[in-house]
VOLO-451473 format. One line per 4 residues: their letters; for each residue x negated, y negated, z negated of N, C-alpha, C, O. Coordinates in nm, 3 decimals, decimal comma. Atoms other than C-alpha are relative to their C-alpha. Layout:
# residues N
a> X/Y/Z/X/Y/Z/X/Y/Z/X/Y/Z; ...;
//
This chain:
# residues 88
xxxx> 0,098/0,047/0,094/6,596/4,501/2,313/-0,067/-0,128/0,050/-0,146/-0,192/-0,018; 0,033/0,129/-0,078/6,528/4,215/2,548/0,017/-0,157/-0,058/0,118/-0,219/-0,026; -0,004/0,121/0,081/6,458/3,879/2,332/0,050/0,039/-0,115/0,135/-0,024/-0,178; 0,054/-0,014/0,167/6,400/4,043/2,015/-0,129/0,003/-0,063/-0,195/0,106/-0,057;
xxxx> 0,114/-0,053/0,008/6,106/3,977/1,873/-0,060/0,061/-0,105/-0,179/0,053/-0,134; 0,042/-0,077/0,085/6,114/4,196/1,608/0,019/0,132/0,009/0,132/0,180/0,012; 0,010/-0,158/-0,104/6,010/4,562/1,728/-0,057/0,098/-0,154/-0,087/0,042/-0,259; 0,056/-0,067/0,099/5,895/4,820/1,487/-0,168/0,040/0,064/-0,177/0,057/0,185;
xxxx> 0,112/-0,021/-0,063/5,479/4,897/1,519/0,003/0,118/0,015/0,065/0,197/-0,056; 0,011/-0,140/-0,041/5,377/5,192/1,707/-0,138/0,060/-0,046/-0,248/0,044/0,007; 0,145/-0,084/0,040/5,124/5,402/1,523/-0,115/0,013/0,150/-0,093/0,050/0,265; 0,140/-0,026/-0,110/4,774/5,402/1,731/0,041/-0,089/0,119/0,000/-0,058/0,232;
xxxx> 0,014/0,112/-0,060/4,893/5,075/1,888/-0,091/-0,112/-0,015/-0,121/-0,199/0,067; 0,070/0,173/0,043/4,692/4,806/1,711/-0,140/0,017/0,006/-0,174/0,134/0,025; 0,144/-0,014/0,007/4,322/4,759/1,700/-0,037/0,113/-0,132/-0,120/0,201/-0,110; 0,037/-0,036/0,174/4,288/4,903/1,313/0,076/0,141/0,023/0,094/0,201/-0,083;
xxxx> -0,036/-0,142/-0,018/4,454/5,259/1,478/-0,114/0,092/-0,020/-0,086/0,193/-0,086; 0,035/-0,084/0,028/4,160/5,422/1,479/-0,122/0,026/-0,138/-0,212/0,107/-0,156; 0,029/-0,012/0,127/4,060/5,352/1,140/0,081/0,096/-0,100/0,202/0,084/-0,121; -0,073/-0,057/0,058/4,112/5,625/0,909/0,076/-0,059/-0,134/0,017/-0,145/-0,199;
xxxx> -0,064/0,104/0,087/4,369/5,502/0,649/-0,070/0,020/-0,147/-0,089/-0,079/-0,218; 0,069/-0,047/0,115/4,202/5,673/0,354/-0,172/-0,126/-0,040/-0,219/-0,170/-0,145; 0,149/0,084/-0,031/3,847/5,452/0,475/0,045/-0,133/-0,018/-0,012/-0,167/-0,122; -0,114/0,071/0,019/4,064/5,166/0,472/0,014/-0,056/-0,122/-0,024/-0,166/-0,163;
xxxx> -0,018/0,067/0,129/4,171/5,152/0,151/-0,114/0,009/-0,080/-0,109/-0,064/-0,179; 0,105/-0,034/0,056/3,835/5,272/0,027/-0,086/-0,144/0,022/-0,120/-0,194/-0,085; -0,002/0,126/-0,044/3,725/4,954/0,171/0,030/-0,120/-0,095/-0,045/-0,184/-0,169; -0,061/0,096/0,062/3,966/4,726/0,044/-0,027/0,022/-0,168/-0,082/-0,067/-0,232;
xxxx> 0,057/0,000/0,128/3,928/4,878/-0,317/-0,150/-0,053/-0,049/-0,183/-0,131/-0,138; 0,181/-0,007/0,039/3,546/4,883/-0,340/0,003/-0,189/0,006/-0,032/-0,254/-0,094; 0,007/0,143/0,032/3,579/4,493/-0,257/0,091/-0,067/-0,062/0,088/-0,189/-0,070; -0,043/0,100/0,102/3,808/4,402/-0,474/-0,062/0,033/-0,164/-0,087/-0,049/-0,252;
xxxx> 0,073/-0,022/0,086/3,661/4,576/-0,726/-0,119/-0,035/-0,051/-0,144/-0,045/-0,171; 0,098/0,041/0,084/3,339/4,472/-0,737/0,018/-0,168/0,019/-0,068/-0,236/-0,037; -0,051/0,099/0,010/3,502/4,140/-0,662/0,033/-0,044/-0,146/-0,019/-0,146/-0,192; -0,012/0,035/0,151/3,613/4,118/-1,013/-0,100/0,072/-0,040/-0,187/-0,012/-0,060;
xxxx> 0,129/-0,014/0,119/3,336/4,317/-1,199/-0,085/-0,096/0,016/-0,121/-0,168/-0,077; 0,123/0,095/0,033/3,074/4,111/-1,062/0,047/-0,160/-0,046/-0,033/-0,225/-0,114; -0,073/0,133/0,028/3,305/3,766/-1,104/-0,063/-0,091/0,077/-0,043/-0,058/0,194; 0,029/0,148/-0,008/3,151/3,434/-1,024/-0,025/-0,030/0,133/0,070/-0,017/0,211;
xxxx> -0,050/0,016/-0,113/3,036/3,340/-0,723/-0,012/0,096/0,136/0,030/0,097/0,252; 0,044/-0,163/-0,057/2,923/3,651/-0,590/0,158/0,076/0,062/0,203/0,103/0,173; -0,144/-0,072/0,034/3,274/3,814/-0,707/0,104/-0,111/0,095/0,174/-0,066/0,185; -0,129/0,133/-0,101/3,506/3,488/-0,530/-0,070/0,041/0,127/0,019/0,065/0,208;
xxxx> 0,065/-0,028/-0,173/3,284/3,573/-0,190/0,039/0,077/0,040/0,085/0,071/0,154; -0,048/-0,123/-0,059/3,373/3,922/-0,188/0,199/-0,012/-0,014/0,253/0,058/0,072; -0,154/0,020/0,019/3,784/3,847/-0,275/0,001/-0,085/0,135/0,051/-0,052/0,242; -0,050/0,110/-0,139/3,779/3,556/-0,027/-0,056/0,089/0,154/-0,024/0,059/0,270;
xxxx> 0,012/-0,078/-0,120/3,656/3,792/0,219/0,094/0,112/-0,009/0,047/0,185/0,079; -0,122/-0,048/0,017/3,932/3,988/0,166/0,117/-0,046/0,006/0,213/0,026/0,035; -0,115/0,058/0,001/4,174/3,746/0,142/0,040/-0,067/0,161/0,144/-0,097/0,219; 0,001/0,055/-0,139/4,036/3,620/0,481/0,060/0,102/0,073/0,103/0,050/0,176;
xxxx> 0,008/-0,153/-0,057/4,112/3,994/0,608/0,150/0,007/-0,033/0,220/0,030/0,066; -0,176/0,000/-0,003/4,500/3,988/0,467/0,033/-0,112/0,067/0,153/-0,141/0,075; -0,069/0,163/-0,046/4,531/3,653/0,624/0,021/0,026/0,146/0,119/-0,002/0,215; 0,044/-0,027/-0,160/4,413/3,757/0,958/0,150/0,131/-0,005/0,261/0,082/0,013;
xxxx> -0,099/-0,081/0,002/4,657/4,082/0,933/0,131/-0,056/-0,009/0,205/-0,039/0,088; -0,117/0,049/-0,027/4,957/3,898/0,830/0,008/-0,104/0,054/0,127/-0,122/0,079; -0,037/0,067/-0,171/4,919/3,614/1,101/0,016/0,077/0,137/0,076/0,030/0,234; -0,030/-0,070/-0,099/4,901/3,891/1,333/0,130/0,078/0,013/0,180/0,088/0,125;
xxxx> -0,099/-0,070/0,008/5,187/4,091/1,241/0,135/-0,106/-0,048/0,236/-0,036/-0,037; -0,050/0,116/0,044/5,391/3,798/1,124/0,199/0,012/0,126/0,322/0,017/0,128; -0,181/0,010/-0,109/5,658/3,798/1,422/0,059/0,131/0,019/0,119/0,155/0,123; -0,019/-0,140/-0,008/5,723/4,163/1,349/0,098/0,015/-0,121/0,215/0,053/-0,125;
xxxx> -0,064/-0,047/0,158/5,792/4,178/0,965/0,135/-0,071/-0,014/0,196/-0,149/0,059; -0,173/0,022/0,031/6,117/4,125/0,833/-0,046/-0,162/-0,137/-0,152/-0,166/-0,199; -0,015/0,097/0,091/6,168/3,787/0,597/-0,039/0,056/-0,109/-0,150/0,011/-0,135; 0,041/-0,075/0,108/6,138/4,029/0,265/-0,140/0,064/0,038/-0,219/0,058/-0,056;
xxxx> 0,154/-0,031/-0,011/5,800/4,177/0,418/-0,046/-0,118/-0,001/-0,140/-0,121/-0,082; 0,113/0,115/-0,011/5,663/3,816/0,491/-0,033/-0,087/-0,181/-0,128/-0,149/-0,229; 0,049/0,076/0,135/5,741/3,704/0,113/-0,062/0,088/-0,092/-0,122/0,038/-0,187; 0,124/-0,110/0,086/5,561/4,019/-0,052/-0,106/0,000/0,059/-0,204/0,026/-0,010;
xxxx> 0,169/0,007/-0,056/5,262/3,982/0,213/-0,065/-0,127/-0,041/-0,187/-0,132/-0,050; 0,032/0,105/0,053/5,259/3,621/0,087/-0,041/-0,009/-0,107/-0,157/-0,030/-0,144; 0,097/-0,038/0,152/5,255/3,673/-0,257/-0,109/0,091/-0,007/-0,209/0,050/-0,066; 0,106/-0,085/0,038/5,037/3,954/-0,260/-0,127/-0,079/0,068/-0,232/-0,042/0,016;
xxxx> 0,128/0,078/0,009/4,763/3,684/-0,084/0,019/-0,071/-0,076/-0,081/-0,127/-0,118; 0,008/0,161/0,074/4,883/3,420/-0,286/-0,056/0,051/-0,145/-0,116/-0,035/-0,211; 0,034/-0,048/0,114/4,807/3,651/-0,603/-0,182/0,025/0,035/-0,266/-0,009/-0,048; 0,144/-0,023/-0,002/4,450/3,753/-0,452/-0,083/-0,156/0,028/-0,204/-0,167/0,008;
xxxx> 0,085/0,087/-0,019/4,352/3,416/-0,366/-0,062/-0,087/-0,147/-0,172/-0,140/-0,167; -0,059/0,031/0,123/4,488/3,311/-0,737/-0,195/0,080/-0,087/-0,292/0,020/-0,133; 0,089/-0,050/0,072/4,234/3,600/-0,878/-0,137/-0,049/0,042/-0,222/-0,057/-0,046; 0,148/0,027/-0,071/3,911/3,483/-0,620/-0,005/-0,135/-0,125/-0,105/-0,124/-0,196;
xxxx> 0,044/0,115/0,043/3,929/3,141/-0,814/0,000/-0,002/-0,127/-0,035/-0,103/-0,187; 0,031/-0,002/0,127/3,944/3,276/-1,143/-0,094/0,046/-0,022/-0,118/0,036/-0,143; 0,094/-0,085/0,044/3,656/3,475/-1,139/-0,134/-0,081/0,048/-0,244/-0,026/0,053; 0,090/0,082/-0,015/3,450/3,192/-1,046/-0,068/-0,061/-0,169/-0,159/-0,143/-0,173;
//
């Protein structure tokens, strides 16, 4: 496995292990959610803080994922950054 640098992650390796995953997404929902209800610039603050938060995750994991993971982690920011600036 020597000069590969794509490894699979080991559960309760990364910093975000001992976050429960359920809290997590409870998290991520609640701010995107009231990300769009409230909209404007309130609503773009809470998305872009979120978007800052997938950004940070997939620069970290980045030399891991496979080519098909890096262009669905892409779009899926490129779609939330898309929604932060509409709800302005």
């Amino acid at each position: 496995m020597a000069g590969n640098s794509k490894r699979t992650l080991i559960p309760g390796a990364g910093p975000l292990s001992r976050v429960p995953a359920p809290a997590a997404f409870l998290v991520v929902l609640a701010l995107f959610g009231l990300g769009v209800w409230l909209g404007g610039a309130v609503g773009a603050l809470l998305l872009g803080v979120l978007a800052a938060g997938v950004a940070v995750l997939l620069a970290t994991t980045w030399p891991l994922l496979t080519p098909g993971a890096r262009v669905l982690r892409l779009l899926v920011l490129g779609v939330l950054v898309l929604i932060a600036v509409s709800v302005l």
